[in-house]
C-alpha positions in Angstrom: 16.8 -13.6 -20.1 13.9 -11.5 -18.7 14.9 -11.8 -15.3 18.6 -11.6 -14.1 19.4 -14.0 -11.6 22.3 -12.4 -10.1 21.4 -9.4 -7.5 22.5 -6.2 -7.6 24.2 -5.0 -4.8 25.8 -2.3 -6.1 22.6 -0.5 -5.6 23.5 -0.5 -2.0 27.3 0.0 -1.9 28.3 -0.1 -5.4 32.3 -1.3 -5.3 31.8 -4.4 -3.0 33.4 -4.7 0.1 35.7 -2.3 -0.9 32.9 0.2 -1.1 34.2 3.2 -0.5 30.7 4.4 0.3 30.3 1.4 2.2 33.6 3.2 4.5 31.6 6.2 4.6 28.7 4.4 6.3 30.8 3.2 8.9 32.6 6.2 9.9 28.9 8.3 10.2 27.4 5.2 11.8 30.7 5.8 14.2 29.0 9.2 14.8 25.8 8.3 15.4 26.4 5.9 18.1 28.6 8.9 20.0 25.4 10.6 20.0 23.6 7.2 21.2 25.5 6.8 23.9 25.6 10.7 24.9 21.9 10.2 25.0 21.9 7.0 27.6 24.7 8.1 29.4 23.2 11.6 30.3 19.6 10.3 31.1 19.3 10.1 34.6 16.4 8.0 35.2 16.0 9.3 39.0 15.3 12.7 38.4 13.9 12.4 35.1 11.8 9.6 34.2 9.5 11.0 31.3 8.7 10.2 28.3 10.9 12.6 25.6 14.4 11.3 26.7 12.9 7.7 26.2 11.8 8.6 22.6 14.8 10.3 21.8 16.7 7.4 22.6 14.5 4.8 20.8 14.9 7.4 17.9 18.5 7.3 17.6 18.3 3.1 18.6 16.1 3.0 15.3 18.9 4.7 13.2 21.8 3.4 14.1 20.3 -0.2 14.2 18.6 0.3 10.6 22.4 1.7 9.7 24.5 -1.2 11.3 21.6 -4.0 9.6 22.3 -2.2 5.9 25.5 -2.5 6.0 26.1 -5.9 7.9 24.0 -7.8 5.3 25.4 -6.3 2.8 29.0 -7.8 3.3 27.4 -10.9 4.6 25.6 -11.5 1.2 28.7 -10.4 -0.2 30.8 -13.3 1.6 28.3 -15.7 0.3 27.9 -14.6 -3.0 32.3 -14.8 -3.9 33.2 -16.9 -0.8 37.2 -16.2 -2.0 36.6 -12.0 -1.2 39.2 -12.4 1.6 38.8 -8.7 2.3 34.6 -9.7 3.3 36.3 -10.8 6.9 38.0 -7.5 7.4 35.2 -5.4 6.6 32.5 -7.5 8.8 35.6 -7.1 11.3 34.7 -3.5 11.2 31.2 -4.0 11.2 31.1 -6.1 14.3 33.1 -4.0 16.2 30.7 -1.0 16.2 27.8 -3.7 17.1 29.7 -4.3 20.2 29.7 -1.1 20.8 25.8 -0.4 20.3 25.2 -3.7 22.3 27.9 -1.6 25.5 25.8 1.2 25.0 22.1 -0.9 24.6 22.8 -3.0 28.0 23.3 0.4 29.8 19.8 1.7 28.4 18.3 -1.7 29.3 19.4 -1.8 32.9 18.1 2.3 33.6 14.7 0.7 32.1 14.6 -1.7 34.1 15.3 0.7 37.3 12.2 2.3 36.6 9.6 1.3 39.4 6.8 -0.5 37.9 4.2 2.3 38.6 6.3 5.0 36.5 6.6 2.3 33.7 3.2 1.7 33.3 2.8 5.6 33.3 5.4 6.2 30.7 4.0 3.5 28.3 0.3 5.4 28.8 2.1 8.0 25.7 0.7 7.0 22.5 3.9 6.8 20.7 5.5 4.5 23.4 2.0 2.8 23.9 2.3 1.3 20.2 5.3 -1.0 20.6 4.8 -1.6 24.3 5.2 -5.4 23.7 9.1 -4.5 22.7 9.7 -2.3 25.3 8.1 -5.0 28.1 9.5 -7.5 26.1 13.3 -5.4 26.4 12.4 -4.8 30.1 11.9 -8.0 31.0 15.1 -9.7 29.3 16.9 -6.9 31.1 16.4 -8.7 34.3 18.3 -11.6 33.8 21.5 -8.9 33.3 24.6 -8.8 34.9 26.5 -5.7 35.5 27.6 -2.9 33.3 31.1 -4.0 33.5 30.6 -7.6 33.0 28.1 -7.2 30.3 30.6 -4.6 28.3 33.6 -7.5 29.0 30.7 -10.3 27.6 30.0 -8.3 24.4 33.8 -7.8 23.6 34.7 -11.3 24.0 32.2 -12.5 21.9 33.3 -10.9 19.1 37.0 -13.6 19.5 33.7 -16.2 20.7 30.4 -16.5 19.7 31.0 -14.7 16.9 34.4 -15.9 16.3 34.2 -19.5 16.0 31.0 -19.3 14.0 33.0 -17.0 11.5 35.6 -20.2 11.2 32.8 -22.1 10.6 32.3 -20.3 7.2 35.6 -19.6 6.3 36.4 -23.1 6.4 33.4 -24.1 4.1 34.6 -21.4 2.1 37.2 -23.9 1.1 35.8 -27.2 0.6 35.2 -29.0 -2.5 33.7 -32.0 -3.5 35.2 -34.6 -6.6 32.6 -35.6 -9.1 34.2 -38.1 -11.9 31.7 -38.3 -14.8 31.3 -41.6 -16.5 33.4 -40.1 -19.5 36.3 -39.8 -16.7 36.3 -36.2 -16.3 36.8 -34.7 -12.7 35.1 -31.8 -11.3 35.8 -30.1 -8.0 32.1 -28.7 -6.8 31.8 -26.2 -4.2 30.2 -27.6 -1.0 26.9 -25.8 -2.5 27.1 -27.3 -6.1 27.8 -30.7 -5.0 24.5 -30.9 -2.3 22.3 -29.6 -4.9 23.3 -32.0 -7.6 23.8 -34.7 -4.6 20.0 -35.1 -4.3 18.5 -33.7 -7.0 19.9 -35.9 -9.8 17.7 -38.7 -11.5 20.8 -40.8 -11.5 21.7 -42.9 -7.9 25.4 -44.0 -9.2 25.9 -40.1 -9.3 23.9 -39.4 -6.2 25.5 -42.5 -4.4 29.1 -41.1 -5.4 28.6 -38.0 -4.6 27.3 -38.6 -1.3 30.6 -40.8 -0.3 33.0 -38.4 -1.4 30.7 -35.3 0.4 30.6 -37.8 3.4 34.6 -37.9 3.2 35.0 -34.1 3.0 33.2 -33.8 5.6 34.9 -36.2 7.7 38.6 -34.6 6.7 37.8 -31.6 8.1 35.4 -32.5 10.9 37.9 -32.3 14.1 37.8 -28.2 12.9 34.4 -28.5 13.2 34.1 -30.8 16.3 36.0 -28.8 18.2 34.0 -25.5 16.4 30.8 -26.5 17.5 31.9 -27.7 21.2 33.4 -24.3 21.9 30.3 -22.4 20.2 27.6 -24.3 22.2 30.0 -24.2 25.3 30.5 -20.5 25.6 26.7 -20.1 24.5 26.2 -22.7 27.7 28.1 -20.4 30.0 26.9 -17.1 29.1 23.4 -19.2 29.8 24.2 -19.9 32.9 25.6 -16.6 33.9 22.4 -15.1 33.0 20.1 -17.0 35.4 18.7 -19.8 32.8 19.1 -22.8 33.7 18.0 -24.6 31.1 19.6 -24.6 27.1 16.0 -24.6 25.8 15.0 -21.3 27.8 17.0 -19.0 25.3 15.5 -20.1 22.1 11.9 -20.3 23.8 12.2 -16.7 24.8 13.6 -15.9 21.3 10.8 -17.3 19.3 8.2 -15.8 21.7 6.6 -19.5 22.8 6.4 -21.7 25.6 7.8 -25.0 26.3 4.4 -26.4 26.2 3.9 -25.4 22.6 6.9 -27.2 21.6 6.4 -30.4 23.2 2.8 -30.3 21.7 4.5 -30.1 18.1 6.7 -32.5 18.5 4.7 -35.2 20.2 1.9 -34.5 16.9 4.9 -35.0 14.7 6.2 -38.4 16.6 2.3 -39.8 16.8 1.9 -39.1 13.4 4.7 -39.7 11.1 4.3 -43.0 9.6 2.5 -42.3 6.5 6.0 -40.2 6.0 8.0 -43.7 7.2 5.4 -45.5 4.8 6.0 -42.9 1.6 10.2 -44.0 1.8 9.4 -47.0 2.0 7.3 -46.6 -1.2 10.4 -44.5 -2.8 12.7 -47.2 -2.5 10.3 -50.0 -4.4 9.5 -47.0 -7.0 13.6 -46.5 -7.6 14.1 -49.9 -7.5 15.6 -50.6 -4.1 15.6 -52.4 -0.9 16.0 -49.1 1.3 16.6 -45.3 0.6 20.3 -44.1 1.3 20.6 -40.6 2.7 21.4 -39.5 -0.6 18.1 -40.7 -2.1 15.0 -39.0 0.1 14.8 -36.7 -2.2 15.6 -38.2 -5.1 13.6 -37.0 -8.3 10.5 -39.5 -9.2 8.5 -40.4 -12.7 6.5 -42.7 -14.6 6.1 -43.2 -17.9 6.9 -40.3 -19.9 6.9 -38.0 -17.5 10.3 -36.8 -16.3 11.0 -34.5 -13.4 10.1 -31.0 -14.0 12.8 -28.7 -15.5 12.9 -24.9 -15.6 14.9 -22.3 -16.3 15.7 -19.5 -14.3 12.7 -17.1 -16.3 10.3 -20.2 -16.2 10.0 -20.5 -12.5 10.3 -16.7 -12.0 7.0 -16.6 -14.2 5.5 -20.0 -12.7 6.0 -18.2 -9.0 4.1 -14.7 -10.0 1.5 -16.8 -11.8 0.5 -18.8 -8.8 0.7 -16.3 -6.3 -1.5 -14.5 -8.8 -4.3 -17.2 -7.3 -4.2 -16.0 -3.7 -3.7 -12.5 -4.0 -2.7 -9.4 -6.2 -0.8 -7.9 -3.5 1.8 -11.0 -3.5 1.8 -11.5 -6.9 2.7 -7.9 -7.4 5.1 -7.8 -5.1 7.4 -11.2 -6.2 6.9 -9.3 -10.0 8.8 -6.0 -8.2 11.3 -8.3 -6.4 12.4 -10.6 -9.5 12.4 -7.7 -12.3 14.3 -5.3 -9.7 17.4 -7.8 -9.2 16.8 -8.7 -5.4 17.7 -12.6 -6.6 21.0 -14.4 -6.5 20.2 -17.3 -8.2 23.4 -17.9 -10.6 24.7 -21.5 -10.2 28.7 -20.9 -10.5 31.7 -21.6 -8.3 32.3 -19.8 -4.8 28.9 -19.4 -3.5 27.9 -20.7 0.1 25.4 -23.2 -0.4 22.0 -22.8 0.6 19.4 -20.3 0.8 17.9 -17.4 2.3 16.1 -14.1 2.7 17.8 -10.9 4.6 16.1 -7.6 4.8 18.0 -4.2 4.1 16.5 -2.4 6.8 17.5 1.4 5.4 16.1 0.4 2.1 13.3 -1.4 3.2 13.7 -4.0 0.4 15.0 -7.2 1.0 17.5 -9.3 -0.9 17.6 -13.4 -1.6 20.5 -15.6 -2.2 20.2 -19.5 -3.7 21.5 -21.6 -6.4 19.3 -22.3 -9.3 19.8 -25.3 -11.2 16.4 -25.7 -12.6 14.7 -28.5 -10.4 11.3 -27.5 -8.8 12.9 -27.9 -5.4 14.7 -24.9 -6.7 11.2 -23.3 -8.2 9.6 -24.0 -3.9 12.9 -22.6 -2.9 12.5 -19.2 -5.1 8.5 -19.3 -3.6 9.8 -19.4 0.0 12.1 -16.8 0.1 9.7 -14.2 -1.7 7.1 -15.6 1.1 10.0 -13.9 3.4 10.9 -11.1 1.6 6.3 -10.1 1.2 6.7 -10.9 5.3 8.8 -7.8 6.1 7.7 -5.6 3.1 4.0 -5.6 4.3 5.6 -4.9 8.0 7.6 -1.9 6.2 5.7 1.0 7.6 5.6 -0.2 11.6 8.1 1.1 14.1 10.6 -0.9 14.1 10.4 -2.2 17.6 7.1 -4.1 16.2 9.2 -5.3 13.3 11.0 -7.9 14.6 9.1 -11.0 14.5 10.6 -14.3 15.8 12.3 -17.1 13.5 9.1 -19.4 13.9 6.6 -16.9 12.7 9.1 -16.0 9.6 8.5 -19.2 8.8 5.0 -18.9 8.3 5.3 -16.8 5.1 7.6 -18.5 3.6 6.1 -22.6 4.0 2.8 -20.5 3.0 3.9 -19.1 0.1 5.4 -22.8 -0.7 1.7 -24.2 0.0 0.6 -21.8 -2.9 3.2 -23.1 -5.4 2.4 -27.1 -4.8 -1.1 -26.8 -4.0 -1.5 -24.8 -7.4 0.4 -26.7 -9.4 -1.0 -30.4 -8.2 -4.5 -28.9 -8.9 -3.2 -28.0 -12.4 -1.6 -31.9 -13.4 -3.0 -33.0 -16.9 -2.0 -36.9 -16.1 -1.7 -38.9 -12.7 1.8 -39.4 -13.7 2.0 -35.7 -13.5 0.0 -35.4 -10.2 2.5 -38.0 -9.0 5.4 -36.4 -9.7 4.0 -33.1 -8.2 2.8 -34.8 -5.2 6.8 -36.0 -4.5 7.9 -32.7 -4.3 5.6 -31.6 -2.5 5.8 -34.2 0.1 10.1 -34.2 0.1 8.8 -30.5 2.1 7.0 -32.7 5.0 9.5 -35.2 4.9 12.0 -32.4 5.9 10.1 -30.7 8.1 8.6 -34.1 10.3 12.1 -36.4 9.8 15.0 -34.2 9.0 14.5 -31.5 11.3 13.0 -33.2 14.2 16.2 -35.4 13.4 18.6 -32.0 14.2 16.1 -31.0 17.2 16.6 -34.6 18.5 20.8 -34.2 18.0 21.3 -30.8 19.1 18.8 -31.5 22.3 21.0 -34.5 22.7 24.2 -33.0 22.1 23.5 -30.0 24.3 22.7 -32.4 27.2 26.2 -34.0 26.9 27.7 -31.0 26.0 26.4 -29.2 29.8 28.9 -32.2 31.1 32.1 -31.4 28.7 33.7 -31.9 25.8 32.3 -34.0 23.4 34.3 -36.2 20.7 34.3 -36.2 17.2 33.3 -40.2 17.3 30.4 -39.3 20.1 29.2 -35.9 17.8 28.4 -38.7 15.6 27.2 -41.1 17.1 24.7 -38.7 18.3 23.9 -38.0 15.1 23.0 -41.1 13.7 20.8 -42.0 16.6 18.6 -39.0 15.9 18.6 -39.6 12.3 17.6 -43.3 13.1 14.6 -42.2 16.1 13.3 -39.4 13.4 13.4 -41.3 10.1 12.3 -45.0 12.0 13.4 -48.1 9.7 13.1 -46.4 6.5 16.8 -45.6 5.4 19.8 -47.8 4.2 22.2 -45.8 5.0 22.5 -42.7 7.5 25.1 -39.5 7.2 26.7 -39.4 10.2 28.6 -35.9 9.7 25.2 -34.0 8.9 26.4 -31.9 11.8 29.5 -30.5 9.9 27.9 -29.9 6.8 24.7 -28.2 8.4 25.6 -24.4 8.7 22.5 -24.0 11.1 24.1 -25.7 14.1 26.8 -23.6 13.5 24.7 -19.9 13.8 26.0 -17.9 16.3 23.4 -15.1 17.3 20.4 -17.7 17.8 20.4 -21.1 19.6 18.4 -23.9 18.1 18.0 -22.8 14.7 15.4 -25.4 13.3 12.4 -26.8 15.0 11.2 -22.9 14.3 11.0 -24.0 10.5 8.2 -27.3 11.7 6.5 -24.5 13.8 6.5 -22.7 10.9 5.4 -25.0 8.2 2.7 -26.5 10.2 1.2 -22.8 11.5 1.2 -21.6 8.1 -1.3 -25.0 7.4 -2.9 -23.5 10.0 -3.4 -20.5 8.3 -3.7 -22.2 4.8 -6.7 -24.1 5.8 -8.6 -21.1 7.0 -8.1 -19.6 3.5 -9.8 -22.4 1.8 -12.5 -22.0 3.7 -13.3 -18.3 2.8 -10.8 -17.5 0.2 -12.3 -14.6 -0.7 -10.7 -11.3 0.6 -8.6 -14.0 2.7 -5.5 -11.8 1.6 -6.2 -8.9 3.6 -6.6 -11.0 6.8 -3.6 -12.9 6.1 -1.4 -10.0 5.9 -2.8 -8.5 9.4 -1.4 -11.6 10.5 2.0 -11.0 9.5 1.7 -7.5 10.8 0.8 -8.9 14.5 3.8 -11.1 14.0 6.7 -8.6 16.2 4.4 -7.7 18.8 2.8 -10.6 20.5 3.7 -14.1 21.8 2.6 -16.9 19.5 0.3 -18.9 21.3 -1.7 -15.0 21.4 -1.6 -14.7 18.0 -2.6 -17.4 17.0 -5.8 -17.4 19.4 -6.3 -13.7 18.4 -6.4 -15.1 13.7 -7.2 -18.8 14.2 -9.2 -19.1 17.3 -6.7 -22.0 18.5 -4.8 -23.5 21.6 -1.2 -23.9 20.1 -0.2 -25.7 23.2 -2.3 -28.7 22.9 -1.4 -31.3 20.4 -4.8 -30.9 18.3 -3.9 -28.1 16.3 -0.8 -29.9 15.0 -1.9 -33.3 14.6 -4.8 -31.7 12.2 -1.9 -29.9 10.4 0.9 -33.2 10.1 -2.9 -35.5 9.1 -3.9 -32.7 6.2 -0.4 -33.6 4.7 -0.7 -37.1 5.4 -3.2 -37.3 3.5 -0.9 -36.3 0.6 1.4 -38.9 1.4 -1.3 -41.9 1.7 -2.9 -40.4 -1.7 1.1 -40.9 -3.1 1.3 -44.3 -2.4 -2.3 -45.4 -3.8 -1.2 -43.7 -7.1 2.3 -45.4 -7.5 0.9 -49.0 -6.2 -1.2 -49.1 -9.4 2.1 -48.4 -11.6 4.6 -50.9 -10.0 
């Protein structure tokens, strides 16, 4: 094998979560936020307003954030890499305790900011250094308002660590423990983890193995659901109340603010996605005559297609490691380079075995300044997209490496931009490259299963969560209702098109169950349809395109969306245009689908 597909984490804290270097970290780190707070605590903002205790403080913020971030997703990737390290739990224990601590300490800091008259702000943000990542520090300022006092703010950030933070560590633990029974047609039984049994779930050609593995996923879910009912009611209720407490009034405000947009860009992208998803409706439709069927069931949207001789595209682990560097090689040297440095340097978890969490992601190690993906490949070219979009996040904070670290932290929605870019690449490449219109056709299905997820499925969670949030302000809500709620989104977002629906999609989606940000998916449509955005300038003047694209990412942390996207595209985000000319360009892919496949049925 040329490329490993396990990561090396012992790079970072060789020993696992039993590091004893990894103990060592923690006791300095203890240190270094002694000095943190001796630094706050003896700043008296009356008598000394200026500039140098400011920076000394944002020095040692930097530090001890970079420190706590190593370390953090280190045992989180950990966790999800041998979900039955029982000793992951107590060290994150740890780890959490000391962010409490920074968060005690960062409150106090806030509120002396925000005591600062106005006229001796704007004169301390007139230094260069402090000039640079005045968005952050406004940005800080102006969150720092909605604050309660000292004392209740220190009592809010140690209960969340047996709240917020509690319940969505339940939420994993109990995963950690669920299998799913496959019985081949030989009669022999396999217990998949919950990660296994999704992949194989809709990625095999077979529908007597997808349909039985989506009932007895379905029924594992439902055993274990009241944990998760009464998980998600007491996550979303406490978020409510600590809401409420801090002056916002309504459950969309929080993840608005976090993702740096306005209500009006939102309800833009969605009312582009709702006027213009049929051709999507129209390409199930065109599924289910393709596989034979009246309808689609759940377990079938994404369900591998082919004609003739042409059979879904297999890879191996090297093959799609290759395929990805290749095709970014077509855009731009610096991303090819860069996914070559990732994938020969170990920064991949990619082994399918037992005891992983399923799913995939992208976390960056902040003191390294490298970044480290976890997935399960099983060789499909969902896989191959899913490799492509995490390196798309992992070139996103690697060409943002050398900014302060204030102008580092871009927004969930904007993250998503590299990634669904980077995905664009991969598709658009590989379409362009199809010897046969079987080929193309099969091509074109993957591709599209992206825009089916991105316009159905996840305006599907929006439309639940928004729902479920709404009856949740009012109490409790009941297993039976959770669902019910759940199938009426999945029946609004995916119109007539589906047999069957999967009413317990809430328990098995760990993004509803995310404790540090509310709302965790409409920023991946934001995403996929900004990066089109971006994607169609290229084609226009693809030449040199690379270097404009990547002062894009760098803007990223320090500016709202709707400015940044006036400052690189020269468009208004909040009006619907802009997205119905991104949802049409894939339509288009969708429309060209069903003319290809009408000629072979």
């Amino acid at each position: 094998m040329k490329y490993a597909d396990t990561w090396d984490l012992d790079a970072i804290f060789p020993g696992g979560t039993k590091s004893q270097e990894l103990q060592e970290k923690l006791h300095n780190l203890k240190e270094e936020i002694k000095e943190y707070q001796t630094l706050i605590l003896s700043w008296n903002v009356a008598k000394n307003n200026s500039q140098e205790p400011l920076k000394k403080i944002l020095h040692k913020e930097e530090s001890v954030e970079k420190g706590l971030g190593q370390a953090r997703t280190f045992v989180q990737m950990w966790h999800d890499a041998y979900t039955n390290d029982e000793h992951a739990n107590v060290v994150m224990g740890q780890i959490i305790d000391l962010l409490g601590e920074v968060e005690t300490y960062s409150t106090i800091f806030t509120k002396k900011l925000v005591s600062i008259s106005d006229e001796a702000w704007q004169t301390l943000l007139e230094e260069e250094q402090l000039k640079e990542v005045a968005f952050a520090l406004n940005e800080i300022r102006d969150n720092g308002k909605r604050l309660l006092s000292e004392e209740e703010e220190k009592l809010i950030t140690n209960l969340n660590k047996d709240g917020l933070a509690a319940w969505s560590q339940l939420y994993d633990t109990t995963v950690s423990i669920i299998t799913i029974p496959f019985t081949d047609k030989e009669g022999n039984r396999t217990e998949y983890s919950v990660g296994q049994a999704m992949n194989r779930m809709y990625a095999d050609p077979d529908p007597e193995v997808r349909k039985q593995l989506f009932d007895n996923w379905e029924a594992a879910w439902t055993k274990y659901a009241p944990i998760f009912a009464d998980t998600l009611n007491h996550l979303d209720g406490y978020r409510l109340t600590l809401q409420k407490a801090h002056g916002r009034e309504n459950f969309l405000d929080e993840p608005l603010e976090y993702n740096r947009m306005s209500e009006e860009t939102l309800n833009a992208m969605w009312q582009a996605v709702s006027k213009h998803k049929q051709p999507f409706i129209a390409l199930l439709k065109q599924k289910a005559k393709i596989l034979g069927m009246d309808k689609l069931g759940w377990q079938d949207v994404d369900a591998p297609i082919a004609f003739g001789d042409v059979k879904p595209p297999r890879y191996t682990y090297d093959e799609a490691c290759d395929f990805v560097i290749e095709n970014f090689a077509s855009f731009g040297p610096k991303l090819a380079s860069f996914a070559k440095h990732a994938l020969e340097n170990r920064w991949v978890e990619a082994e399918d075995r037992p005891n992983k969490r399923p799913g995939g992601y992208c976390e960056e190690l902040p003191e390294s300044e490298e970044s480290r993906i976890f997935m399960t490949f099983t060789g499909s070219s969902n896989d191959t997209s899913t490799l492509a979009h995490e390196l798309g996040h992992a070139f996103h904070s690697y060409v943002m490496r050398d900014l302060p670290s204030l102008n580092r932290n871009y927004a969930m929605n904007v993250a998503e931009t590299a990634s669904t870019f980077a995905e664009t690449i991969i598709s658009n490449a590989t379409i362009a490259k199809a010897k046969t219109t079987e080929e193309k056709i099969t091509l074109l299905n993957t591709k599209l299963e992206n825009a089916t997820a991105m316009f159905l499925n996840i305006h599907a969670r929006f439309l639940f969560e928004k729902s479920f949030y709404e009856e949740r302000s009012k109490g409790i809500v009941s297993e039976q209702r959770i669902n019910e709620l759940m199938v009426n989104a999945q029946k609004e977002a995916y119109g007539d098109s589906l047999s069957s629906y999967h009413p317990h999609f809430w328990c098995s989606k760990l993004h509803f169950f995310i404790d540090d940000v509310p709302f965790y998916n409409f920023p991946y449509t934001f995403g996929y349809l900004f990066s089109l955005g971006v994607y169609s300038e290229y084609l226009k003047n693809p030449e040199g395109f690379e270097a404009k694209y990547i002062a894009l990412l760098r803007d990223t942390g320090s500016m709202k969306v709707e400015d940044l996207a006036m400052k690189h595209l020269g468009v208004d985000i909040t009006k619907p245009d802009f997205w119905e000319a991104g949802v049409q360009l894939i339509a288009k892919d969708a429309e060209e689908f069903i003319i290809l496949t009408n000629d072979r049925l």
